[in-house]
N, C-alpha and C positions, 0 to 999 in steps of 0.2 A: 504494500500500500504506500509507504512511505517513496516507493523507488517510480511510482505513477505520478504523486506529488510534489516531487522534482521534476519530472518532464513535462507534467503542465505548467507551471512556471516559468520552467524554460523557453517553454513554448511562447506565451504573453510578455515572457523579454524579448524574444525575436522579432514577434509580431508588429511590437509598438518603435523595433529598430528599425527593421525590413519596410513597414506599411505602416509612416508616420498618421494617416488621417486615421487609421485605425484604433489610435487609441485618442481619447478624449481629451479636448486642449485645456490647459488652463480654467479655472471657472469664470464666467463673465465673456468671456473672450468670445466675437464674433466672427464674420467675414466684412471685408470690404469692397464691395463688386462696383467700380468705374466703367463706364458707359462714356465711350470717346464718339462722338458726330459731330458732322460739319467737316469732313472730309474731301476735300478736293478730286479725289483720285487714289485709286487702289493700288498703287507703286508703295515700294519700302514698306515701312513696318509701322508703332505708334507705342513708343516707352510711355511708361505709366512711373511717375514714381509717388509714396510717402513719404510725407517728413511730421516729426514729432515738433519740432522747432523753428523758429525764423532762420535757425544757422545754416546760410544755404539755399535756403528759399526763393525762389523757384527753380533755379538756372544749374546750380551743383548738385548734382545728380548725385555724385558719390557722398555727400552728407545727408542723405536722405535715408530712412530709416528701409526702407527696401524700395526696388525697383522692378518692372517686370518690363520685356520686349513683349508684344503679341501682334499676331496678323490682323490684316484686315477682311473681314470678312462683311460683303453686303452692305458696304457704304459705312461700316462701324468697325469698332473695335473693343473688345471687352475684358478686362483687366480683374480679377481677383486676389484680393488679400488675405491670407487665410490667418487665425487665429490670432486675431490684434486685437487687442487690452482695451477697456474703455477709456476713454482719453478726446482728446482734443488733436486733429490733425488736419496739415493739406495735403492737396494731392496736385500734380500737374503733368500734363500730360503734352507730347511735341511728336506731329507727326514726322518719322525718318523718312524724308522721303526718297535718299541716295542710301540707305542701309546703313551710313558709314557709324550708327552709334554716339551718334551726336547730335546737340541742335548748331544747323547752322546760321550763321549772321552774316553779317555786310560788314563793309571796313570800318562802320559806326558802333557797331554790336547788335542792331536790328534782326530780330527772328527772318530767316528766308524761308524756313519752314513752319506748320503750322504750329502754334501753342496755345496752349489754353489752361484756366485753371480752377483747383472746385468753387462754387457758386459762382461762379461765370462770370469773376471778376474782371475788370475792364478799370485800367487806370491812363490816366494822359500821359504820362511821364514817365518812364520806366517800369520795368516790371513791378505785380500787384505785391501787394505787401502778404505773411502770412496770416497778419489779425482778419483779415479782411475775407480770404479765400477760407481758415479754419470753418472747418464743423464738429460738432461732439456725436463720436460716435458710443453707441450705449453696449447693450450687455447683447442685443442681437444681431441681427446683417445688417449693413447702412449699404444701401446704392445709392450713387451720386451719377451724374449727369455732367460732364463737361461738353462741353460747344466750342471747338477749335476758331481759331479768329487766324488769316493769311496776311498779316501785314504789308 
């Protein structure tokens, strides 16, 4: 009996190593499912990132608390976050449209490709701020809606 009680165990360490969604995240912890439209054209890709903080905000990708590439499919593009804590975040999102893994600019720093950011901020002057684009995501799924803008 004892020699069964070991191998299921063992088995539920594997499981939750092998097939992370298998075991149950964090308590509270949701998904965050980004919804990219207003897409130009179905070329390149459309990075999605999180950020927990202004550090960063919108444009550095790699201070962002995760990021995802995904295709375009159907004039959209759809982004998941899986197990994020309740909290306060943004999210922005830039269509690739050369693949190359980047947003690209003008010799000024101007988007040449699309961006966009959560609640559909739009500022005159440089990119939007983080207070402005945050939203509080709670203890369930949050889907957000970004709307791409082609400068």
């Amino acid at each position: 009996m004892a020699k069964w009680l070991v191998m299921a165990m063992v088995a539920v360490v594997f499981a939750g190593w092998a097939f992370p969604g298998a075991v149950p995240a964090a308590e509270g912890a949701g998904a965050v499912t980004v919804k990219v439209v207003g897409l130009r054209g179905a070329s390149g890709r459309v990075i999605v990132a999180l950020f927990g903080a202004d550090d960063g905000f919108p444009s550095r990708f790699e201070k962002a608390l995760t990021k995802v590439t995904v295709e375009i499919r159907d004039g959209r593009a759809l982004a998941r976050f899986d197990n994020v804590p309740p909290g306060r975040y943004a999210a922005c999102a830039v269509h690739d449209e050369n693949g190359n893994g980047r947003l690209d600019t003008n010799f000024i720093g101007i988007p040449r490709e699309g961006v966009g950011v959560s609640n559909n901020v739009r500022s005159r002057i440089g990119p939007p701020g983080f207070d402005d684009a945050a939203f509080t995501h709670g203890a369930g799924p949050t889907t957000l809606e970004i709307r791409l803008r082609y400068l």
